[in-house]
C-alpha angles and dihedrals in degrees: 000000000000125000139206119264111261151172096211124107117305098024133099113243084239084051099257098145120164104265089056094067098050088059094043092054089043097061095037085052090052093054086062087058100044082049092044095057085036091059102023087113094046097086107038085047094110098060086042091064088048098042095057090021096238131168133235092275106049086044082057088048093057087055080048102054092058095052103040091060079047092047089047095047115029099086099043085049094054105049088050086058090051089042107056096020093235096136085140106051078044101056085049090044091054099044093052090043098046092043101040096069095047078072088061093057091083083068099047097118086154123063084228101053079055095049087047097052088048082053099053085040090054085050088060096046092052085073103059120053094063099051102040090052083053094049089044097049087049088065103055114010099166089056104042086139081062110038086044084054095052086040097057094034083062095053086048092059094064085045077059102051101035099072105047094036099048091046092042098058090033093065083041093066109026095232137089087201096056089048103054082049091055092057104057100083098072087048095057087050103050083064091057101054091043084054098051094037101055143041142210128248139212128286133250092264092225128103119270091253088053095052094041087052100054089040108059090033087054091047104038093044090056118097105192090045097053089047085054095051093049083047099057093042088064083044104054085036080066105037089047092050096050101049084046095052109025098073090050082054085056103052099033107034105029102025107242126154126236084254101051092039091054086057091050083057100055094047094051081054091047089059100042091048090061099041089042095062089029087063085037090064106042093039080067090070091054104041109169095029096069095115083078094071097039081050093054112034095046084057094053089045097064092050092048095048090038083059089064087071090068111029113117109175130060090248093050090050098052104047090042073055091044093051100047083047100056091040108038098038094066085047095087097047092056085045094052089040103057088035097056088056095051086070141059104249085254086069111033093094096055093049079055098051086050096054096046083040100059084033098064090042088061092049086050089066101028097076109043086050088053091053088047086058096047089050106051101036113356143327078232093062095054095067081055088062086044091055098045081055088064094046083054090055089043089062097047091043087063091048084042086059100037083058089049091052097046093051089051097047077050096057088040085060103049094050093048 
């Protein structure tokens, strides 16, 4: 279980003890899981759309039908989780719901069965991210740069794998279907070891209306907070888009096959994981003044995906990919990170909740917009709207800093 920081033998003078990092591991490891599960379909989407014959927009439906059952639940889910203290029972929970119904996909003979089962595995989904972040911050609370880092290293990693393993064996055994099969056991056992490593807590001690009550006031009252949360929203428009649409750029536009395109994925994951600890770390030595980098990286992101609208040969491709990949994945951590110290720790879950929550409503939408868009001009023109998303985010990130800056000369003020 976790353990108090301390200087004494065995422990790290920043309170990285071992069992600490083991938990820390653990849970990052578990957010490969929780992405793998999230993107399994991702790469094998082109021979879906093949397989039931279905359009831009209905392969951006599919995307849709995951995130709009984690956009309904996620909030309620996480204030549950604040409220009776169960982070744990909810991160196994969310790792057997989101996995079980991968198993079914073998028996979607109708596109709507298939639509349905992403639906019950986003479900599942909607009930990790805030208590895990909860349970993470808890480890290390002077280093949340880096333990967001680790956390969402760890999630990239199962962007990583996912690619190349899902398109490998799926080549292996000549089926989407047996190879989604073939997946569901890690997953399973994941939610094992969550469950026996650690434990629940109590709960608030006030009723349910009470707590309700202090929490959204608490959320909703809170500037910086609410400018986050439109922030990420752009961010994640953007981020959903790309993953939908960039496969089907590989394989139509520039020839790739489902294989190779797999591999392209993962490398575009490999890159983000290390830039994404890499920021973590340094954005520590700066503490409050992480919004910077929020401000500057989601504006070069948006250069850097608006230049996929243009690109005409393989090297220009793949370093405009590179590019988005080493600017936009660090994005998240910096966001959870200054997110997770605009709350008291009985509510971070549910800040969290809110922001994944608002997060998943925008991917419900982004890619069927972004379908819209590839339909009815080009599938081109669609990584331009994604793009206009980032610029959005840029702009609210500014106002997102200035606010930062003007609580801390405040508080400058007052102490003077």
């Amino acid at each position: 279980m976790p353990r108090s920081i301390s200087t004494g033998s065995g422990v790290r003078a920043d309170g990285m003890d071992a069992t600490k990092k083991f938990n820390l591991l653990a849970l990052s490891a578990s957010h490969g899981f929780n992405s793998f599960y999230m993107f399994l379909l991702i790469p094998v989407l082109p021979l879906i759309v093949k397989e039931y014959s279905l359009s831009y927009v209905q392969a951006g439906l599919l995307v849709s039908a995951y995130s709009l059952s984690n956009s309904l639940f996620q909030f309620p889910f996480s204030f549950l989780a604040d409220y009776t203290g169960r982070w744990r029972t909810a991160l196994a929970l969310s790792h057997l719901v989101q996995t079980a119904p991968v198993f079914f996909y073998a028996y979607a003979e109708d596109y709507r069965l298939l639509l349905l089962l992403g639906f019950i595995s986003g479900v599942g989904s909607a009930a990790y991210h805030p208590p895990a972040v909860a349970l993470i911050t808890r480890e290390l609370p002077a280093r949340r740069g880096f333990t967001m880092g680790i956390f969402n290293g760890g999630g990239d990693v199962g962007h990583i794998v996912t690619p190349g393993l899902v398109g490998w064996l799926t080549a292996y055994l000549t089926s989407w279907k047996a190879a989604a099969q073939a997946l569901v056991l890690p997953g399973l056992v994941w939610a094992a070891l969550i469950w026996l490593r650690f434990q629940d807590q109590g709960s608030q001690g006030q009723t349910m209306r009470q707590a309700a009550r202090s929490t959204f006031g608490a959320l909703f009252r809170n500037r910086r907070l609410m400018l986050l949360v439109t922030l990420s929203t752009f961010r994640i428009t953007g981020f959903r888009g790309l993953m939908t649409f960039l496969p089907l750029l590989l394989t139509q536009i520039f020839g790739f096959g489902v294989q190779e395109a797999g591999w392209i994925l993962s490398g575009y994951f490999v890159l983000g994981t290390v830039a994404t600890v890499l920021v973590g770390q340094w954005s520590d030595r700066i503490g409050g003044k992480r919004t910077i980098f929020i401000v500057i990286m989601t504006f070069l992101t948006a250069a850097a995906l608006a230049s996929l609208w243009w690109v005409a040969s393989v090297p220009a491709l793949l370093i405009a990919v590179a590019a988005v990949a080493i600017l936009l994945t660090p994005v998240p951590s910096l966001v959870l990170a200054v997110g997770t110290e605009l709350v008291e720790e009985r509510q971070r879950s549910s800040s969290v909740g809110l922001i994944y929550g608002m997060n998943e409503g925008a991917s419900t939408l982004s890619p069927i917009i972004g379908g819209f868009v590839a339909q009815a001009f080009s599938l081109r023109l669609a990584f331009l709207f994604y793009a206009l998303m980032f610029a959005a985010g840029g702009l609210v990130a500014i106002l997102l800093h200035r606010e930062g800056l003007r609580r801390q000369a405040s508080l400058a003020g007052g102490t003077a």
